[in-house]
C-alpha positions in Angstrom: -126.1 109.3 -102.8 -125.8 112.8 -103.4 -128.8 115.5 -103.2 -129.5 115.6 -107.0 -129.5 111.9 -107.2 -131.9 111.5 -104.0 -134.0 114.7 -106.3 -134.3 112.7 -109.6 -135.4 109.5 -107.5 -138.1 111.3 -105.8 -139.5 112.9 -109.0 -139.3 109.9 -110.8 -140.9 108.2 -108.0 -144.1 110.6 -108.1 -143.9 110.7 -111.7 -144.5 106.8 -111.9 -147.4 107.0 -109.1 -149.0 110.0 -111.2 -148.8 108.2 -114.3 -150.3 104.8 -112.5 -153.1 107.0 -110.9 -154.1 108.3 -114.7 -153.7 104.9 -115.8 -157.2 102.3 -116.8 -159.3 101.6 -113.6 -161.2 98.1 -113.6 -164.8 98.0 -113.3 -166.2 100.4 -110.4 -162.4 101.5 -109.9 -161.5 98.0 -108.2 -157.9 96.9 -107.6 -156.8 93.5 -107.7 -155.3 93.3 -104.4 -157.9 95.0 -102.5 -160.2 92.7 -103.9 -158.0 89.8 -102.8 -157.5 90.6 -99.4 -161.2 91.2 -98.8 -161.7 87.5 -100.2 -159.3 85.9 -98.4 -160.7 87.8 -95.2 -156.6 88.8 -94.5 -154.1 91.0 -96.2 -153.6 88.9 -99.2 -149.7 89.4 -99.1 -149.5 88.0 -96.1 -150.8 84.5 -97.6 -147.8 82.4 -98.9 -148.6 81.9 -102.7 -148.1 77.9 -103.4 -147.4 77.2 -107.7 -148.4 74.4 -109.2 -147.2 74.2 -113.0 -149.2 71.9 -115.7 -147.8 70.6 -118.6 -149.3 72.3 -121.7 -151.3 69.4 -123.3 -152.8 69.4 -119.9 -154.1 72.7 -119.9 -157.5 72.2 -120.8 -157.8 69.6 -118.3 -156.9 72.2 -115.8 -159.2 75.2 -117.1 -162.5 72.4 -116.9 -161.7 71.5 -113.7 -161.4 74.5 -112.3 -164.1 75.8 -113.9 -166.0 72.8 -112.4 -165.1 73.8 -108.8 -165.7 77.4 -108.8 -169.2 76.3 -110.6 -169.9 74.4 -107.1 -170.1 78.0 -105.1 -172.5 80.1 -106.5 -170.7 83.2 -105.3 -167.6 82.6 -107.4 -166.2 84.8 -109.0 -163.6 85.2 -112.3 -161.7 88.3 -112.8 -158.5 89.7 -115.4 -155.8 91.6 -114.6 -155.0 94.5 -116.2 -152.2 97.2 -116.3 -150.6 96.2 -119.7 -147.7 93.9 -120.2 -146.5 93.9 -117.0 -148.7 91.5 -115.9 -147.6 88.6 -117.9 -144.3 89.1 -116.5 -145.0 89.2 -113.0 -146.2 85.7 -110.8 -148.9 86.5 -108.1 -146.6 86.6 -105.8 -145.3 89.4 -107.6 -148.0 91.3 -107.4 -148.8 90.8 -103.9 -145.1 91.3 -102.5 -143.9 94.2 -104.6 -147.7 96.5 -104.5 -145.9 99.3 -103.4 -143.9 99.2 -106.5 -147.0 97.7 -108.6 -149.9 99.9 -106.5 -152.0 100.1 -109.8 -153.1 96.8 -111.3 -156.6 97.2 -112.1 -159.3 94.5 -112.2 -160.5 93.4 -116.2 -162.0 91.0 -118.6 -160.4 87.7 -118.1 -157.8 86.7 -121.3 -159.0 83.6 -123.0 -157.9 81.4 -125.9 -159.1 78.8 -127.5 -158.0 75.6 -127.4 -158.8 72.1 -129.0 -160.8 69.3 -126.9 -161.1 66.8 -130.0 -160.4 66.7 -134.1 -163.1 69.5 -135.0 -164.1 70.6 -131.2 -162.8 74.0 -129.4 -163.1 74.9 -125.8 -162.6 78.9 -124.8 -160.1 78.8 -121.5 -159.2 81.0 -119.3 -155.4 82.2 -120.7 -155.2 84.6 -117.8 -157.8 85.4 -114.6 -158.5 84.8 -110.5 -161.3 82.4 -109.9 -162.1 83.5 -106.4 -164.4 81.2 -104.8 -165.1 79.1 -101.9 -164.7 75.8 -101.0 -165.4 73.6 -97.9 -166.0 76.5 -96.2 -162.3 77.7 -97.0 -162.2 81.0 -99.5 -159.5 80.1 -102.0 -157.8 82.4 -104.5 -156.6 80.9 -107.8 -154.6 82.6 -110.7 -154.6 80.5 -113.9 -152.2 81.1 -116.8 -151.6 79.0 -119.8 -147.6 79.0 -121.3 -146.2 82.1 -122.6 -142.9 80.9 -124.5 -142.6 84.5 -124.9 -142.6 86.0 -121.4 -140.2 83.0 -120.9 -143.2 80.7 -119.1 -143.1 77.4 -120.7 -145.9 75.4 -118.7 -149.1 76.4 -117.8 -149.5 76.8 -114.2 -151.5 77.5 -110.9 -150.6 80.1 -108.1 -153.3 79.2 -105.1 -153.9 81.3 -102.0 -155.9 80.0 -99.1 -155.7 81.4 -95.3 -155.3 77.7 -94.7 -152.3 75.7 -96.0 -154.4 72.2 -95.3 -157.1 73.7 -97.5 -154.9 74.5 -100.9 -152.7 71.0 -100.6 -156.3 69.2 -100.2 -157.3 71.3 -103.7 -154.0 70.7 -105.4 -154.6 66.8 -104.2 -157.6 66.7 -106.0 -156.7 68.4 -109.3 -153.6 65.8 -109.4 -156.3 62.9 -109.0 -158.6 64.4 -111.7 -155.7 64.8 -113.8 -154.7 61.3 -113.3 -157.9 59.9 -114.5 -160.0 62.0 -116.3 -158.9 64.0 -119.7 -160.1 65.4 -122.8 -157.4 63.4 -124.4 -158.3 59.7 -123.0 -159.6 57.7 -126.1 -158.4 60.3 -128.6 -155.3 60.1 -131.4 -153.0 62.8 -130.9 -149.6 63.9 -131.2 -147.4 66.1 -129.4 -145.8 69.3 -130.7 -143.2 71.8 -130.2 -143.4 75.3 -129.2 -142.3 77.9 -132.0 -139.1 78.6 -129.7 -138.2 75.1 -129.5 -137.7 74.6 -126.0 -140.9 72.2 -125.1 -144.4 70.6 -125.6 -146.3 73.4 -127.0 -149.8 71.1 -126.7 -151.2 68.7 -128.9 -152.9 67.9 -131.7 -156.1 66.0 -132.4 -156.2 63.9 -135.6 -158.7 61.9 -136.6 -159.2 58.0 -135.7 -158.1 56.2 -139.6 -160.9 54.2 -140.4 -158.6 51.0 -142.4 -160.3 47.8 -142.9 -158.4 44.3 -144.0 -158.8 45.2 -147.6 -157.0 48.3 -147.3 -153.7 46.3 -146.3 -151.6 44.2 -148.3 -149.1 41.9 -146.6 -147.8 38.3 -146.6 -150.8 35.8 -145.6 -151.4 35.8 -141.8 -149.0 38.3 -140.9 -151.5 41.4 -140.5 -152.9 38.7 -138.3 -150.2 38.3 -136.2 -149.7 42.1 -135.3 -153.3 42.6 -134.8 -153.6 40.0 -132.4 -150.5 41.2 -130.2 -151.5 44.9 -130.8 -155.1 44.5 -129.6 -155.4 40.7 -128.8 -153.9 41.6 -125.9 -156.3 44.5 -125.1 -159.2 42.7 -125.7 -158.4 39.4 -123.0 -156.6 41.6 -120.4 -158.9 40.5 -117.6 -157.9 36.8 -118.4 -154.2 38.1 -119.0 -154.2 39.9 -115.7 -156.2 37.1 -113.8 -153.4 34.6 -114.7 -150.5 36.5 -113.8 -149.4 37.4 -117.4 -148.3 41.7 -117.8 -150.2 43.4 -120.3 -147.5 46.2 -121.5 -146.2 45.4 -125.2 -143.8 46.5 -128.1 -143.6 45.8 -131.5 -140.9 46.9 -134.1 -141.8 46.9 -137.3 -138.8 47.6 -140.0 -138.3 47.3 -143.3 -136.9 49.6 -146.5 -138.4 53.0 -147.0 -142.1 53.3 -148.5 -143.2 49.7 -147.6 -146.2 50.8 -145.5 -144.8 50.4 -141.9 -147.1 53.8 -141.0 -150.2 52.1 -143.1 -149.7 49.5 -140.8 -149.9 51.3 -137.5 -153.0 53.2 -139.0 -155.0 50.1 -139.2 -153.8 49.2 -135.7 -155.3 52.9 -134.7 -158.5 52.3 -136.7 -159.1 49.0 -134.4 -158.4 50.0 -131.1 -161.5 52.9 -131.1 -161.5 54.1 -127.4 -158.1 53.5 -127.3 -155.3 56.9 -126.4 -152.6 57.2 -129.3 -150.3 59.1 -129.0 -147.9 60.1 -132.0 -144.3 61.1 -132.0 -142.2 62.0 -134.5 -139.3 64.3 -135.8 -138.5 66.3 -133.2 -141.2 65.1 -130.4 -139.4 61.8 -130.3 -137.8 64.0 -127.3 -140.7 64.1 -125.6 -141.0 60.0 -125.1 -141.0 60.3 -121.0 -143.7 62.6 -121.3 -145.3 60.4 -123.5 -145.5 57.9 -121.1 -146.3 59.2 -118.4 -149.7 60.0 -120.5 -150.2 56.3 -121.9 -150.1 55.4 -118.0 -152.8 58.0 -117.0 -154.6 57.6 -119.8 -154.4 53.5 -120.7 -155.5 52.0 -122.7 -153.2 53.5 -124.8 -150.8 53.4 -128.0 -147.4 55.3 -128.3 -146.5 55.2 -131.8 -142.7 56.3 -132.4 -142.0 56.9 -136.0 -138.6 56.7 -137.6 -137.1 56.0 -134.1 -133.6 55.3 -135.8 -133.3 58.9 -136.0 -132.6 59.1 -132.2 -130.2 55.9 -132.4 -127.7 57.3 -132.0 -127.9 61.3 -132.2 -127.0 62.4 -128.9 -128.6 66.2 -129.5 -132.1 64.4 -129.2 -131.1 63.4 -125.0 -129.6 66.0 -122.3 -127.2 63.9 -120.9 -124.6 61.3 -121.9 -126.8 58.8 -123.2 -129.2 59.3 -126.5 -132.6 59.5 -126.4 -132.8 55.6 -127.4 -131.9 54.8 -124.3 -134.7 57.0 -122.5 -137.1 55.5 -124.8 -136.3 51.8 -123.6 -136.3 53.0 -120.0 -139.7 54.5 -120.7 -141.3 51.4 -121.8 -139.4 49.2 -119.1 -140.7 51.5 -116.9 -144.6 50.3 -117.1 -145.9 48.6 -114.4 -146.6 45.2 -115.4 -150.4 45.5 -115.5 -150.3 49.2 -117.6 -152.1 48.3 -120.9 -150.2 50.3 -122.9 -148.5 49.4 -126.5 -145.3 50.9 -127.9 -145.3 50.5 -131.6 -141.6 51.7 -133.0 -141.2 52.0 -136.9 -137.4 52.0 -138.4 -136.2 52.1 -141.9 -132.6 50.9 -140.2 -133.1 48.3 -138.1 -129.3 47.6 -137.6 -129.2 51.1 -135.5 -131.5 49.7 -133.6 -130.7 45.8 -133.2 -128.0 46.1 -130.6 -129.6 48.8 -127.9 -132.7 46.0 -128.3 -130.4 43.3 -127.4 -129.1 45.1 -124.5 -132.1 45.6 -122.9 -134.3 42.8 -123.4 -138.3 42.3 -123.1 -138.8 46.2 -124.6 -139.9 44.5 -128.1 -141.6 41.6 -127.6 -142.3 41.5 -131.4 -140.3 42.9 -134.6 -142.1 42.6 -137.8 -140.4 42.5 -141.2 -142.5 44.9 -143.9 -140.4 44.4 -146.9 -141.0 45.1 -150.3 -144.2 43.6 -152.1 -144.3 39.8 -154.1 -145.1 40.0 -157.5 -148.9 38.8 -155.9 -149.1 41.7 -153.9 -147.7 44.4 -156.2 -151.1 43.0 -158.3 -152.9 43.1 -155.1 -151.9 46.6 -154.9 -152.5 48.1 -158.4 -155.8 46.6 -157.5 -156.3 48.4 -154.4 -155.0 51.7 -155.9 -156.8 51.7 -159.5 -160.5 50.2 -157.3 -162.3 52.6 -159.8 -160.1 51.9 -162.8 -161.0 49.4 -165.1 -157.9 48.2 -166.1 -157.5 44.7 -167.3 -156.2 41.5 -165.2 -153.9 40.8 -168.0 -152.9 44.9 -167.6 -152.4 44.6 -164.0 -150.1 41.4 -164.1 -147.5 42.9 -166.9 -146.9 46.2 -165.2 -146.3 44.0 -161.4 -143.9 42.0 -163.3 -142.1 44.9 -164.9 -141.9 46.6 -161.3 -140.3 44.5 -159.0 -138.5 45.5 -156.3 -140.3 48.9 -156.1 -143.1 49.7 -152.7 -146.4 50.9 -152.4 -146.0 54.5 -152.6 -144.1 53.6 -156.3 -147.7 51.6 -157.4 -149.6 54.5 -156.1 -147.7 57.1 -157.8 -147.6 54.5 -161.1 -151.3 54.5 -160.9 -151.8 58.3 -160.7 -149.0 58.9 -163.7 -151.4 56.7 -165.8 -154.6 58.5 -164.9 -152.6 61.7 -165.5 -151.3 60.6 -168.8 -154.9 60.3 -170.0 -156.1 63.3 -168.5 -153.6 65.4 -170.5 -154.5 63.1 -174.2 -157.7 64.2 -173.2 -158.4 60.3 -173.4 -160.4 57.8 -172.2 -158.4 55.7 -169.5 -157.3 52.4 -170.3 -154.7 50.0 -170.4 -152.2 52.1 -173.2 -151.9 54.6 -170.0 -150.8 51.9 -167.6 -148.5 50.4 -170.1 -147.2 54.2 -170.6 -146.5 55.0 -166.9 -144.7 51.8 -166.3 -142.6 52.5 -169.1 -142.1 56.3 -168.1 -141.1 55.6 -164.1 -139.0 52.1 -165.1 -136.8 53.6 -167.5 -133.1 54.2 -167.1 -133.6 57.8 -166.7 -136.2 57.9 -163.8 -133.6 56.2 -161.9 -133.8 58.6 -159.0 -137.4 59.3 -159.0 -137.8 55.5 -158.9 -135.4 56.1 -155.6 -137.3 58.7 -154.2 -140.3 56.6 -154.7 -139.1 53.9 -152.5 -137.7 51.7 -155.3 -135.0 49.4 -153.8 -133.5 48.0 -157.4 -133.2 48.5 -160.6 -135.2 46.5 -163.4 -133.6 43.5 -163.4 -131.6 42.8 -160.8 -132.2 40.2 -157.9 -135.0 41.2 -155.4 -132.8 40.6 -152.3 -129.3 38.1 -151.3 -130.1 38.7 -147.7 -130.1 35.5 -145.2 -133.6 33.6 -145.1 -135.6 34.3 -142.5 -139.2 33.4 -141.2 -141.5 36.0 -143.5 -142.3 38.6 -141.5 -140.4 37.9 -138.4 -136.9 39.3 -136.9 -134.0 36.4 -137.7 -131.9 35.9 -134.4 -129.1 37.7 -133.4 -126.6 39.2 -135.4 -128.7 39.1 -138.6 -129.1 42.4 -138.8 -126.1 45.0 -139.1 -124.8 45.4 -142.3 -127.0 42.7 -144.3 -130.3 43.0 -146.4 -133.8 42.1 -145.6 -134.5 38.3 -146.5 -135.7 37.4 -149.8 -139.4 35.5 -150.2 -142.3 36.8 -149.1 -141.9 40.5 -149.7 -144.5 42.4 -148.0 -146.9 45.4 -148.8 -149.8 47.9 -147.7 -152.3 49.7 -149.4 -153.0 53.2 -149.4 -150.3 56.2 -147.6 -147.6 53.6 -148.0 
């Protein structure tokens, strides 16, 4: 290195310091690592750093326990870091290692956010601080972060110091046994999301528990019946289950043409297991199924609901390896133990992507439900249901079923909202002339597609179904499925968000 190279180092090198001593001071002038190092009771970078990273739904879970154990020392103490950006990029060990490079990171206000513990409830964590506190005797030092997609840190994570290496595993034991069996999300619906860069779980969100009752579902007699009772039957005798040797984990596929009310039906199974963890994927979280799991386990009883899980039949882009995500969905429910009370409900609009992984791998789905398009007595049942403050006539309600058949529930809904419409804009008092007019308007020859996009299956007229017969409501045997329609009879319905 030549002199005026070795010159422009040294300049720059006093330039930086001068810049860093000018730079914000924490409270009283205090440094972080000072402060460190007298906690600890030893230079602080001579303490190996030990990282333990949390997945981001779990991050609450992490801030209230650790706010729980630094409240058991009254001496604890939380802390920020300052010195601008720089210190979301660096890890502790950072900090500690490279402090002749770093010399000025000043002590501040803690970084919070808020985050959600339940469908209208907020908790204020710790985004970034060092809890420094004590515990059995043994001063610990703990930096807490949540995930910063944007400084490329996609979990939230832990970085504990301790002068003894038995005290920080016996702390990170603990957090992993509070994390296994105590949660803000145990007992609560919720769904996973993704972070705005696409790369992971960005958290969750709470939803409320749907509050469905009998009335509010339309199907074939007894077959609400029959999913309820393997749904949450089974929950509610597991002791008897589990005392005579029977396993308590479950799955049920329920299939059937678009708009039938396959989602209706898992919201009344949500509304009747209260106390019960759901746990909703969809879209783009269906990638997140192992995760998934692993949360029904530590929080059972639960409920994974997968949505649409034909989607991930066979698109290999879902998975990271050979296989597509189907497969890792299968493994995660074979994966149970026996006596995990936890309930996969899968809903598919095409079954026959579905049929032959199933086959495969028996004993995943130990029920598959047929939701097919409503009877002529239940498309009246459901122009009942959606028209409860409507005074149409019986005689009103039976013409427009007949003149609708082979449409689904979200078609009556929308039929029954045209016809309120229609006499909104006459400025009219509602009645039957506005039923008759909507049927007329959606069944004509030119709402063709809109009857479609409704959920309608056929066109006036023409035969409800040619499939092969089948039990109503229950998956024929092998090889029924690819390439055939859903069995004519007993066509199935729900009532309301069909």
């Amino acid at each position: 290195m030549d002199e005026s190279m070795g010159k422009f180092l040294s300049d720059f090198a006093a330039l930086v310091e001068l810049a860093q001593a000018q730079g914000p001071r924490g409270p009283q002038g205090e440094q972080l690592v000072p402060i460190l190092s007298a906690h600890l009771g030893r230079p602080a970078h001579e303490v190996p750093v030990v990282l333990e990273q949390v997945p981001s739904h779990r991050f609450v879970d992490l801030d209230i326990f650790l706010a729980g154990e630094a409240g058991k020392d009254p001496a604890a103490r939380l802390v920020g870091i300052g010195g601008g950006d720089q210190r979301h990029h660096l890890s502790l060990s950072d900090m500690l290692q490279q402090q002749q490079f770093f010399p000025r990171l000043p002590l501040s206000q803690p970084d919070y956010t808020n985050v959600a513990v339940g469908p209208d409830a907020q908790r204020q964590a710790v985004a970034l601080g060092v809890w420094l506190f004590t515990r059995d005797g043994v001063p610990l030092v703990v930096l807490q972060r949540t995930a910063s997609p944007q400084y490329g840190r996609m979990t939230a994570s832990l970085e504990v110091l301790a002068p003894d290496p038995g005290a920080t595993a016996a702390f990170l034991a603990e957090l992993r046994r509070q994390l296994e069996s105590d949660s803000v999300l145990k007992g609560q619906v919720i769904s996973l999301r993704m972070d705005d860069f696409g790369q992971g779980s960005a958290g969750v969100t709470f939803h409320h528990r749907p509050a469905l009752g009998e009335a509010d579902v339309i199907l074939p007699e007894g077959l609400l019946q029959r999913i309820s009772d393997h749904a949450v039957g089974i929950a509610a005798h597991r002791a008897a289950l589990k005392a005579l040797g029977q396993h308590l984990k479950r799955g049920i596929l329920l299939y059937g043409p678009p708009g039938t009310g396959k989602t209706h039906t898992v919201r009344y199974l949500l509304g009747r297991t209260e106390g019960t963890t759901a746990i909703l994927l969809s879209g783009g979280t269906l990638a997140f199924v192992s995760e998934a799991a692993r949360m029904a386990r530590a929080l059972q009883p639960s409920v994974v609901v997968l949505e649409d899980c034909d989607l991930i039949a066979e698109d290999r882009s879902y998975g990271h390896g050979p296989q597509p995500l189907l497969f890792e969905v299968l493994d995660a429910m074979d994966g149970l133990d026996d006596d995990a009370d936890v309930t996969f409900v899968l809903t598919t609009n095409r079954v026959d992507m579905l049929e032959r992984a199933l086959a495969e791998r028996p004993g995943r789905v130990d029920l598959a439900v047929n939701i097919p398009l409503p009877s002529e007595r239940e498309r009246i049942e459901l122009l009942r249901l959606y028209s409860r403050r409507i005074r149409f006539s019986e005689e009103a309600l039976a013409a427009a079923a007949a003149r609708i058949e082979g449409t689904t529930a979200s078609f009556v809904r929308e039929l029954v909202r045209r016809a309120v419409l229609g006499a909104q804009l006459a400025g009219a008092e509602l009645s039957d002339v506005h039923l008759e007019a909507a049927v007329a308007e959606l069944m004509a020859d030119g709402a063709t597609l809109t009857r479609s996009l409704l959920g309608s299956q056929h066109s006036p007229g023409s035969p409800v179904g040619q499939g092969h017969s089948a039990e109503p409501g229950v998956a024929p045997g092998p090889g029924f499925f690819p390439g055939q329609e859903y069995p004519p009879g007993d066509w199935s319905h729900h009532g309301p968000m069909g």
